[in-house]
Structures are given as structure tokens and as C-alpha cells.
KEMAR-45933 format. One record per residue (C-alpha): y, x, z. Coordinates in Angstrom, 3 decimals. Example, Ala and Ser with C-alpha at 12.3 -4.5 7.8 and 13.67 -1.06 7.14 Angstrom:
2
        v        u        w
   -4.500   12.300    7.800
   -1.060   13.670    7.140
This chain:
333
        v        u        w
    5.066   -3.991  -13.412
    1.753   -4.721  -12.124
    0.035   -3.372   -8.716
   -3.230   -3.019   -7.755
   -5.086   -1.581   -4.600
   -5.978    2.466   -4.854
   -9.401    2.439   -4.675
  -11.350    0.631   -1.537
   -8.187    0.538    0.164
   -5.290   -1.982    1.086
   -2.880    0.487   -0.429
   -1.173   -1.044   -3.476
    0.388    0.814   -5.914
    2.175    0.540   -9.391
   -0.008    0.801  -12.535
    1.725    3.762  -13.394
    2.626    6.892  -11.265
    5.706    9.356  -11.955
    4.406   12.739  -12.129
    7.377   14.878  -10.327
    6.235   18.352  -11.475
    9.165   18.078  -14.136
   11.629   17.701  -10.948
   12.266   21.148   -9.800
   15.267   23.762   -9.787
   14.281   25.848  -12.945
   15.409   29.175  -10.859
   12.653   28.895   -8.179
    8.478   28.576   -8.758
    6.759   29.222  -12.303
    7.854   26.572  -13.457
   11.209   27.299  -15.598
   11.484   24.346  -17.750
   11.895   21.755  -15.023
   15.028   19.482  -14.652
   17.335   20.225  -11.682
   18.287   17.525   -9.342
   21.195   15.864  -11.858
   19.391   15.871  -14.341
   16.204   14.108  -12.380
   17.741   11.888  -10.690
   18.614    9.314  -14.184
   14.464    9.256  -14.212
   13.767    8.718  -10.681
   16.128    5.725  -10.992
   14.949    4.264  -13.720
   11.298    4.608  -12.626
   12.496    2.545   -9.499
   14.100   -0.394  -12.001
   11.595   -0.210  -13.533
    9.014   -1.052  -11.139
    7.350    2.078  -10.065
    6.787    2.451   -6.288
    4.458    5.713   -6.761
    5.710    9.265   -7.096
    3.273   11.953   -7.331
    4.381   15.707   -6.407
    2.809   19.090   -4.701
    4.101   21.629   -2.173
    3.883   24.200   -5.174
    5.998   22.461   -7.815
    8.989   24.631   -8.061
    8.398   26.226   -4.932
    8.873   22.877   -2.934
   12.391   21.952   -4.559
   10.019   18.745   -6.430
    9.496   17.923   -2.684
   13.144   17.706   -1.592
   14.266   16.334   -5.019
   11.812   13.789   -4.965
   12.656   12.947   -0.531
   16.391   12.578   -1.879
   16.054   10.514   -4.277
   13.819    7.912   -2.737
   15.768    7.913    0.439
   19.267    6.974   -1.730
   17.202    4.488   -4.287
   14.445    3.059   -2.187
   13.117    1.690    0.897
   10.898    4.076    2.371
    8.280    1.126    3.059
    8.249    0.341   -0.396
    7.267    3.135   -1.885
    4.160    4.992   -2.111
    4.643    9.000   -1.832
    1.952   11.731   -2.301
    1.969   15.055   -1.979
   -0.589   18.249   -2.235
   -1.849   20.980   -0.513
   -3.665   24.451   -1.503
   -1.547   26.216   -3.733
    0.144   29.327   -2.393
    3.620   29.530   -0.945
    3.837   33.177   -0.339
    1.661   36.151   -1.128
    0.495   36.620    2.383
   -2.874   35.660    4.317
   -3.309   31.566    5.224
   -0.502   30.987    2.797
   -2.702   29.089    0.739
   -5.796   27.269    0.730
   -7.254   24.253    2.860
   -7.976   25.715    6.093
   -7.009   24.357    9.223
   -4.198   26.381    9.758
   -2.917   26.472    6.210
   -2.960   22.370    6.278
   -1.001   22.165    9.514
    1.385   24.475    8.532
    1.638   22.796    4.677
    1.727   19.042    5.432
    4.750   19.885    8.068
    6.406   21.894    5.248
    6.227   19.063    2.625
    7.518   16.466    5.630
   10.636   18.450    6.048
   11.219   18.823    2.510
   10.774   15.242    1.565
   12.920   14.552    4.406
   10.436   11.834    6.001
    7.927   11.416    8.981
    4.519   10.154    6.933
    2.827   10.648    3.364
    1.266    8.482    1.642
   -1.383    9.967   -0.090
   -1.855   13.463    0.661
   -4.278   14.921   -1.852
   -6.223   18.481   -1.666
   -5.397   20.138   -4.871
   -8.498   21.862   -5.888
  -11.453   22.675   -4.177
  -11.034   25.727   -1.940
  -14.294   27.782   -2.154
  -13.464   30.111    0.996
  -13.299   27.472    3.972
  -15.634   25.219    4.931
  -15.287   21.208    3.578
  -15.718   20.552    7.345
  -13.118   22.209    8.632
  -10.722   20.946    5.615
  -11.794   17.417    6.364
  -11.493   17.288    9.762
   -8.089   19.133    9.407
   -7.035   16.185    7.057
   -8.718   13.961    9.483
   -6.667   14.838   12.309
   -3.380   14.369    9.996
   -4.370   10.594    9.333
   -4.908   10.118   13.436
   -1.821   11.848   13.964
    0.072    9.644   11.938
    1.719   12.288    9.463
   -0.423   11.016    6.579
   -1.888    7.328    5.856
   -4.122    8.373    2.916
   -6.417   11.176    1.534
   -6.798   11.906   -2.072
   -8.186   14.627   -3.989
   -7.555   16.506   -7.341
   -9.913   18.322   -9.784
  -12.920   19.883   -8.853
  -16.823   19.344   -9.852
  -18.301   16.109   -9.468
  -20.864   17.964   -6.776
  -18.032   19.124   -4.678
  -16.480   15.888   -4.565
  -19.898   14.124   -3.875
  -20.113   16.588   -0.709
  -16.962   15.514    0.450
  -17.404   11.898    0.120
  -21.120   12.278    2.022
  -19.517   14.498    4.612
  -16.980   12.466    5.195
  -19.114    9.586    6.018
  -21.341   11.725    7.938
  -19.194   12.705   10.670
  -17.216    9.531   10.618
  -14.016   10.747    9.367
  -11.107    9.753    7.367
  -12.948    9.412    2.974
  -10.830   10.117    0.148
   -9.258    7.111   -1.754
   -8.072    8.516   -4.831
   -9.267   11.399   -7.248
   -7.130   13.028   -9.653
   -8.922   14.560  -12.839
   -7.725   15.950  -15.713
   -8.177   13.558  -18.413
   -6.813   12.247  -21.815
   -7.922   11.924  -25.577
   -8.765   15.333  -26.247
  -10.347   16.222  -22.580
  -12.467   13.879  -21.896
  -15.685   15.502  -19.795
  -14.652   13.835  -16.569
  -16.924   10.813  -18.496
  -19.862   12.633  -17.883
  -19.705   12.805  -14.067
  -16.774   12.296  -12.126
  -15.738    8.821  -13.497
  -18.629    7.362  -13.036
  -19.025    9.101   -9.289
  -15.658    7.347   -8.207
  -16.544    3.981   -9.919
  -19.933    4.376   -7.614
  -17.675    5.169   -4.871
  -14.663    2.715   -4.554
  -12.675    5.553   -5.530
   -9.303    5.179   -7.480
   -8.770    7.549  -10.465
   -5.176    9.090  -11.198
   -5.840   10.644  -14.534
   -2.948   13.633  -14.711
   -2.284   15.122  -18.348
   -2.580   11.631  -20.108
   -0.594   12.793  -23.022
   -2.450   16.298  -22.767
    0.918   18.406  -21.857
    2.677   16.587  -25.298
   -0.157   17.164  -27.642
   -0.729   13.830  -28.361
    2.763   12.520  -29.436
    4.288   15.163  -31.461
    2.952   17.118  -34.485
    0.022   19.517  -33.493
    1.505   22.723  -34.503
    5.498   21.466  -32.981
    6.880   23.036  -30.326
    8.513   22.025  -27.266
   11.109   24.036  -24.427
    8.305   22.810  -21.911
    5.367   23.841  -24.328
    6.614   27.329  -25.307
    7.056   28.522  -21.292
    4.092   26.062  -19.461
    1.713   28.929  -18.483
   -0.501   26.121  -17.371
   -0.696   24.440  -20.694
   -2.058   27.241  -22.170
   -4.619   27.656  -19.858
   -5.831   24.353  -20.032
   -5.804   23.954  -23.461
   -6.698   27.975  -24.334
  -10.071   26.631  -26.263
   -8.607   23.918  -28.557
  -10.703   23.235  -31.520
   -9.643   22.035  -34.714
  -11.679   18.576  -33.692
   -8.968   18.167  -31.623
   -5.843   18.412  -34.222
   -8.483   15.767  -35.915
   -7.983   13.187  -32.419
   -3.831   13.714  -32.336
   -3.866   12.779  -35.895
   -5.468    9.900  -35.069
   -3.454    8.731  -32.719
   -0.569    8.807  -35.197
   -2.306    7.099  -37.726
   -3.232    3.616  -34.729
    0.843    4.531  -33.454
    1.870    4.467  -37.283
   -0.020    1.389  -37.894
    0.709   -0.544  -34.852
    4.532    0.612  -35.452
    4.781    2.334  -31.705
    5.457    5.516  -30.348
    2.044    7.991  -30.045
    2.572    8.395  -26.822
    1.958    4.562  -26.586
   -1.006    4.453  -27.656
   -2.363    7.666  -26.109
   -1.390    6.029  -22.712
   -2.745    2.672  -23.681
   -6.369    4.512  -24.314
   -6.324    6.115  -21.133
   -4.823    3.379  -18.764
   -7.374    1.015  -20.291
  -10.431    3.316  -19.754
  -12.882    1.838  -17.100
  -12.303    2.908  -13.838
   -8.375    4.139  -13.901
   -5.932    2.713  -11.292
   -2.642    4.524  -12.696
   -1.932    7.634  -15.188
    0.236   10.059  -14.054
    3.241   10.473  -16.344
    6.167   12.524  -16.113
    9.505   11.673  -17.766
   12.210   14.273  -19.181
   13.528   11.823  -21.897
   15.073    8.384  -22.026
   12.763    6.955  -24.081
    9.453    8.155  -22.045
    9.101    5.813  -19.375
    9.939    3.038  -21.302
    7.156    4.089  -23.517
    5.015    4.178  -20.287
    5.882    1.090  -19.317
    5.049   -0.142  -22.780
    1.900    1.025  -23.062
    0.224   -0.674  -20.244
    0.823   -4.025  -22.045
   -0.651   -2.688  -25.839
   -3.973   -3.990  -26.276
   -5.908   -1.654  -28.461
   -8.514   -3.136  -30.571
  -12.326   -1.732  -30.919
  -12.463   -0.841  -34.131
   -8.582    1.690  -32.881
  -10.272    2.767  -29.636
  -13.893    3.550  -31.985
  -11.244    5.651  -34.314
   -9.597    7.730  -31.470
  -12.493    8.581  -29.772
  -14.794    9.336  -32.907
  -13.955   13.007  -33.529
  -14.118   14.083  -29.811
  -16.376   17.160  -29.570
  -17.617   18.465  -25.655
  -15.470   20.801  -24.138
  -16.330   23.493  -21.700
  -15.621   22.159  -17.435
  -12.377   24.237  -17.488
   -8.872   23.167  -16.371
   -9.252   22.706  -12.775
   -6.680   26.076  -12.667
   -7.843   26.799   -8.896
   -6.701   30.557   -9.504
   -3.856   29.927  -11.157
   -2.559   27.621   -7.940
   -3.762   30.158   -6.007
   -1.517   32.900   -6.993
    2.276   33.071   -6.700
């Protein structure tokens, strides 16, 4: 496994990041097709053999049980100082007001939340999940701000939102002298690819490390188009990301299988491979609920497509409308 800094930081993490929404008990959150703790525990271990010192999760995954899945496992497997956790904030725990959001009231009370469930005294990273349109970015930064001096989080990230908002944050940030995002997360993969236009090249600009979540677009890249899954046939989410596919993209997963045919690898190899290679990306966030998936991660950072494969995969891609960032959805319980 290789490391490299996040972003213009000293932070170094793997080239790959676990994605921990998977991790959850199935009876609690929206989430019903997550693994409970036996059953994620095999992956967790494995992604520690296998080199992986960063786990990504959220305060809303599974109503917090990713959190306390995730703490347990580390804290049995690990060294806490070698391993790189990060966390979220802004989804809702409970239908009630400041039980949601990134004010400075709904930070304080989330980021202690997440440190008892994870069972330690810092995080990592700790990323804003979307954008939150009702509180000043002033108050949320210096909020966040105050975390970093207060030792309960090293790091600031973000997740999707418009290239503009995260431009304001940046510049505000820098304005008033406090604590600048490292890391963005955007939603981004073969057949999603408008964070090109404007956010990529933003954090490139910026020093910023990009986490790309959805690599595999929720499956749709490594199994037949029109095959179903356990995850795919209950993942609300999914279908709200992907509620406007066009038949341009069947045309890019087909693609893929013919490179991942021809090259004699999984799809999902080569759908990492195209992402993790894109300019700009630090590590893909990929989540495991097989035996075989983050071996195929693992694989993938080390297959070299060719021009002439990339020019193929990327030939049929037609614009897509600046959906997914799912702010509502996170906000509601």
C-alpha cells in the first residue's frame, strides 16, 4: 500500500479509504442492508492487513452504530496513532430543532456524540457533510475552528456541495485566519463525472485532497446494468442519485466490461483504476461487503490503463444535471 499526504497537509494517508456506511446494525437508521458488527468486522481486518490506515464514516450511518462499529474495531486491530479516522456532521439525529445541521450548537453537540461512539478522544478528519443553507459559513467555520484548537479534531474536510460554496469557505477561512479544509469529498465515478467542470479543478488550485465517494457508482459499474443487488433493491439513496440515468450510461458500464474482459480483471478493477488515476485524487472511497472487494481495490491501484482504454470509457459520457449532493435527504430522519 502506498501513502501520500491529504492535500497541503502533513497528514498521510492510504491510497485507498474504507467507506464504513456498509457497517451498521441493519435494525437502526435507513439503511437496512448494512452488515452488523460480525459480519464487519472480517472487512475491517482485512482492510488493516492489507494496508489501509483510513476509515471513512458519518454520525448518520445507521444511526451512529457505523461509529461504534468502526471505534471497536480499530481499538482491537489497530493502534490508534496509526490510523487515520473521519467522521461527519449535518445529517439529522432526531426530528427535533438543532438536531441537524452545522450550527454552532448542532457541531458541539455532534462531534461529542461521534467521540463517544467511536470510543476515542480526537478525529481525524472531521468533514461537513453538505452545505447547510440555514446558518451562516462563519459561524460553521469558526465552530469547526474551535474543535481543531480544542483538540477534539486535527483536520477539516468537506463533502459535496457547489464549487461556489466551497470557494466561500476556502476564502473565508483564510480571511479570518481560521482552521481551511484539507480534503473534499465529491461524488464522482465513470458515469458522474460533472465534478470535472468545477470542483476538481478548484481543489487542484487549492492544495485540496479529493476523496471521490461512489467510485463504482453504488455497483453500477461491475455487474450487469439491469442486475440487481440486496443493497441496490433497498438503497433509497441510490435511487436518488442515479434517478436520471440515461441510456449513455448503460453505453459507459458496458464499456468497462469490455477493457475488464480484455484485460482479464474484475470491472470493478478497472472502474477504480479510472478514477484513482484521474488528476487530482488522493484516495477513492470504497466500501467492502464481499471477500473479493478489497482485494479488487487493492488491485486496482496498481492497473495501468492505457489511452486508447481510458479514451474508450470516457467516450460515451453525456452531461448530467448538478444533482446528488442529497442535502434533504440527510436532512430528514
Amino acid at each position: 500500500m502506498d501513502y501520500v499526504k491529504l492535500g497541503h497537509s502533513g497528514l498521510e494517508v492510504s491510497r485507498l479509504a474504507v467507506g464504513c456506511m456498509s457497517y451498521g446494525e441493519p435494525n437502526r437508521g435507513r439503511q437496512a442492508w448494512t452488515l452488523d458488527e460480525d459480519a464487519s468486522r472480517p472487512f475491517l481486518r482485512r482492510a488493516v492487513e492489507l494496508g489501509v490506515n483510513f476509515f471513512d464514516t458519518a454520525n448518520e450511518y445507521s444511526s451512529g452504530s457505523s461509529e461504534e462499529i468502526l471505534g471497536r474495531a480499530l481499538k482491537d486491530f489497530t493502534r490508534r496513532d496509526e490510523v487515520v479516522i473521519a467522521t461527519k456532521v449535518y445529517a439529522s439525529w432526531r426530528q427535533a430543532p438543532n438536531c441537524a445541521g452545522l450550527s454552532r450548537k448542532a457541531i458541539n453537540t455532534a462531534i461529542d456524540d461521534s467521540l463517544r461512539r467511536l470510543g476515542v478522544d480526537h478525529v481525524d478528519l472531521y468533514q461537513i457533510h453538505r452545505w447547510d443553507e440555514s446558518t451562516p459559513i462563519e459561524e460553521t467555520l469558526e465552530s469547526l475552528h474551535c474543535l481543531v484548537k480544542a483538540g477534539k479534531v486535527r483536520y477539516l474536510g468537506a463533502s459535496s456541495m457547489f464549487a461556489w460554496q466551497f470557494a466561500k469557505a476556502l476564502w473565508t477561512a483564510d480571511l479570518h485566519g481560521w482552521t481551511r479544509f484539507i480534503s473534499m469529498q465529491p461524488h464522482y465515478n465513470l458515469i458522474h463525472r460533472e465534478e470535472e467542470r468545477e470542483m476538481i479543478p478548484l481543489c487542484r488550485d487549492q492544495g485540496v485532497g479529493i476523496l471521490p465517494w461512489s467510485p463504482l457508482a453504488r455497483g453500477r459499474l461491475t455487474r450487469n446494468w439491469d442486475e440487481q443487488t440486496h443493497r441496490s433493491e433497498g438503497d433509497e439513496f441510490a435511487r436518488y442519485l442515479y434517478q436520471q440515468t440515461e441510456e449513455a450510461d448503460r453505453t459507459v458500464a458496458e464499456k468497462v466490461a469490455e477493457v475488464a474482459a480484455e484485460r482479464g480483471v474484475p470491472r470493478a478493477q478497472v472502474a477504480l483504476a479510472w478514477v484513482a488515476s484521474a488528476p487530482g485524487i488522493t484516495a477513492p472511497i470504497v466500501g467492502a461487503t464481499k471477500a473479493h472487494h478489497l482485494e479488487d481495490a487493492v488491485n486496482a491501484l496498481t492497473l495501468r490503463l492505457e489511452p486508447g482504454e481510458r479514451a474508450r470509457l470516457e467516450e460515451f459520457y453525456v452531461p448530467h444535471a448538478m444533482e446528488g449532493f442529497g442535502d434533504r435527504y440527510l436532512r430528514s430522519v
